[in-house]
Backbone as a ProteinNet text record, in pm:
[ID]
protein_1_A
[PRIMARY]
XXXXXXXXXXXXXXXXXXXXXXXXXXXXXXXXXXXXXXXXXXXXXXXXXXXXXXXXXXXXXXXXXXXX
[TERTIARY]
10317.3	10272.6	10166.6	10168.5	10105	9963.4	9929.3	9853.4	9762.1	9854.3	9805.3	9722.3	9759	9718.8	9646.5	9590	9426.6	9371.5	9381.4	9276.7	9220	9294.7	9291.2	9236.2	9262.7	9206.8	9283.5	9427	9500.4	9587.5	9661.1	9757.2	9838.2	9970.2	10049.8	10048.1	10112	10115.3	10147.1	10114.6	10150.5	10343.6	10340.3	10487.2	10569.1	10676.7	10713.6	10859.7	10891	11025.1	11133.7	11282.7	11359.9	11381.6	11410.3	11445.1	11542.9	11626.1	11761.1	11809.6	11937.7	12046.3	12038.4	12014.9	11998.2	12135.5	12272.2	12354	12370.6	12234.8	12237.9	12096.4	12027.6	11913.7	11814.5	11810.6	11670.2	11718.3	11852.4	11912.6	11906.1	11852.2	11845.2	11663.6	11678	11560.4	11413.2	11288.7	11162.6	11134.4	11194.6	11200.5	11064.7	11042.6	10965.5	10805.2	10746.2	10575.7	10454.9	10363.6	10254	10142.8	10042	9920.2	9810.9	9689.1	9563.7	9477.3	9359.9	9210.7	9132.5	9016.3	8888	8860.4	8811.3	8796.9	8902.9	9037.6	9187.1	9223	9275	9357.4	9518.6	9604.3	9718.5	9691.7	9723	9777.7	9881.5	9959.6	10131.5	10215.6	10293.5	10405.4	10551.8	10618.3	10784.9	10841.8	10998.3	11083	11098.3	11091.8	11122.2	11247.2	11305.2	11386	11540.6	11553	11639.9	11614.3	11759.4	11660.9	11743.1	11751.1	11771.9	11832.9	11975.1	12073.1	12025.1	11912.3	11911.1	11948	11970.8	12041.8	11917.1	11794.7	11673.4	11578.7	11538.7	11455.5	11286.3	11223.3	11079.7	11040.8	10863.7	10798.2	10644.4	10673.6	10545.4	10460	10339.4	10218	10092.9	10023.3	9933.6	9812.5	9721.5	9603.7	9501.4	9413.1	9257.7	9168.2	9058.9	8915.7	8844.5	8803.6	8710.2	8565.7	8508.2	8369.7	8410.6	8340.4	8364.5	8326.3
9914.1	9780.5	9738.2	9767.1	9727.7	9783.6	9958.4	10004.5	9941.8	9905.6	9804.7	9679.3	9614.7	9498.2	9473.7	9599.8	9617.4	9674.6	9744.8	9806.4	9700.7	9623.8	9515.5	9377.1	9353.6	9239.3	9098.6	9157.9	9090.5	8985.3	8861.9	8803.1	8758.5	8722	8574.8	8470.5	8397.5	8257.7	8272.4	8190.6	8184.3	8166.2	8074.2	8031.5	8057.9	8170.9	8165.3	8119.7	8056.8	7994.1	8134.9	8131.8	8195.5	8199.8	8343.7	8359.9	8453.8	8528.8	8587.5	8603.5	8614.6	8585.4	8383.7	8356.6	8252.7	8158.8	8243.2	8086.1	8091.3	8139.6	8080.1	7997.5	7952.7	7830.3	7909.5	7832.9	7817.9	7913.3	7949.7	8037.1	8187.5	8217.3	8343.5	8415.6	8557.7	8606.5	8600.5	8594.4	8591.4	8736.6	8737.6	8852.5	8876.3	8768.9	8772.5	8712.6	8759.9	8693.5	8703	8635	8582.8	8619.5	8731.9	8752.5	8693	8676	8653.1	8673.6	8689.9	8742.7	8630.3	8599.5	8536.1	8546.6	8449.6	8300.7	8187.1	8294.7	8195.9	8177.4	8041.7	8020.6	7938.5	7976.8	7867.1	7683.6	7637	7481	7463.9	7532	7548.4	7679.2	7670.5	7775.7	7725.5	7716.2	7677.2	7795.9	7782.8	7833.8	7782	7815.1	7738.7	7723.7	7562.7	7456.9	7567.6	7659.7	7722.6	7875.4	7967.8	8120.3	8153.3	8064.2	8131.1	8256.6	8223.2	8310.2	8442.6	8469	8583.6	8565.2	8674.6	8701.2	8628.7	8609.1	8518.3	8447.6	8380.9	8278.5	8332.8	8258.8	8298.2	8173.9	8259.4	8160.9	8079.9	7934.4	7875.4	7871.6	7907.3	7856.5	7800.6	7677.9	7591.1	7624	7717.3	7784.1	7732.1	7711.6	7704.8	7803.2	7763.2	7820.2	7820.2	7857.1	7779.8	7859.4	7819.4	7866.9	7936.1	8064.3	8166.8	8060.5
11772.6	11745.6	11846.8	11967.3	12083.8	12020.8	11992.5	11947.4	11854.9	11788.4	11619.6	11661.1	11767.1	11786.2	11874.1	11975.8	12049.3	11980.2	11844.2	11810.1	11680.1	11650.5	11587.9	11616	11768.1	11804	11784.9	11702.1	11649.2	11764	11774.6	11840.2	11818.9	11864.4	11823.3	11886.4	11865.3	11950.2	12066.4	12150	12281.7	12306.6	12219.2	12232.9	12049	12083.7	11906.8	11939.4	11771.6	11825.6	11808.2	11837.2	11777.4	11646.5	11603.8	11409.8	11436.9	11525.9	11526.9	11640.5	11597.9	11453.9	11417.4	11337.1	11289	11359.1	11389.4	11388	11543.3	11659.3	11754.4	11825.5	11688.8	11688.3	11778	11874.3	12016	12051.3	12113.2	12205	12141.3	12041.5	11990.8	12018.9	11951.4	11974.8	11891.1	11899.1	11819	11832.2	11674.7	11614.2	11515.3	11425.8	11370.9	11429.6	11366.1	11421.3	11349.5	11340.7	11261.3	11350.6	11293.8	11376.2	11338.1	11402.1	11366.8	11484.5	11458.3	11529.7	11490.7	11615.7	11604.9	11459.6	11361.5	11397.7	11442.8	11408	11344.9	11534.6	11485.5	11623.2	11559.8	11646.6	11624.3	11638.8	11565.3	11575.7	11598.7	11534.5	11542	11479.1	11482.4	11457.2	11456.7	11349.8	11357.5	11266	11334.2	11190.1	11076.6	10934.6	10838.9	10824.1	10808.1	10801.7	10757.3	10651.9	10632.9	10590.7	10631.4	10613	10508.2	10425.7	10255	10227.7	10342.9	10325.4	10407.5	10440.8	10546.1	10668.9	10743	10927.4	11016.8	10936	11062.1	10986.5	11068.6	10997.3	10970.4	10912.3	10842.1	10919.1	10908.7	11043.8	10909.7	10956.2	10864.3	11010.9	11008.4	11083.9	10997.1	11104.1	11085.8	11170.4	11084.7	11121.4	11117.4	11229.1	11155.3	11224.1	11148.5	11148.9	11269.7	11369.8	11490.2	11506.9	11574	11631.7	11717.3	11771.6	11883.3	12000.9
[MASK]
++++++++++++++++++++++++++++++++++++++++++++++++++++++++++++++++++++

């Protein structure tokens, strides 16, 4: 993955929330993650509200566009 994501240029957020195991909230691990490269930057990043019966939660992020 490390590989994938210098040769990519790719990132995540600075700060991701926890998504497992779901029934210990904040206090669990960020398992899951959302990449993007120049132009995209984060605005935000949360877990979505419920994980629809799976062991971790799914991540919504609020992306935009920027100037280099």
């Amino acid at each position: 993955m490390r590989e994938f994501l210098y040769w990519t240029g790719m990132k995540t957020a600075d700060w991701e929330p926890a998504t497992w195991p779901v029934r210990l909230g904040a206090l669990g691990m960020a398992i899951d993650h959302i990449y993007v490269r120049q132009p995209l930057k984060f605005r935000s990043i949360r877990a979505l509200p419920s994980s629809l019966g799976s062991n971790h939660d799914g991540l919504i992020a609020d992306i935009a566009i920027t100037s280099h």
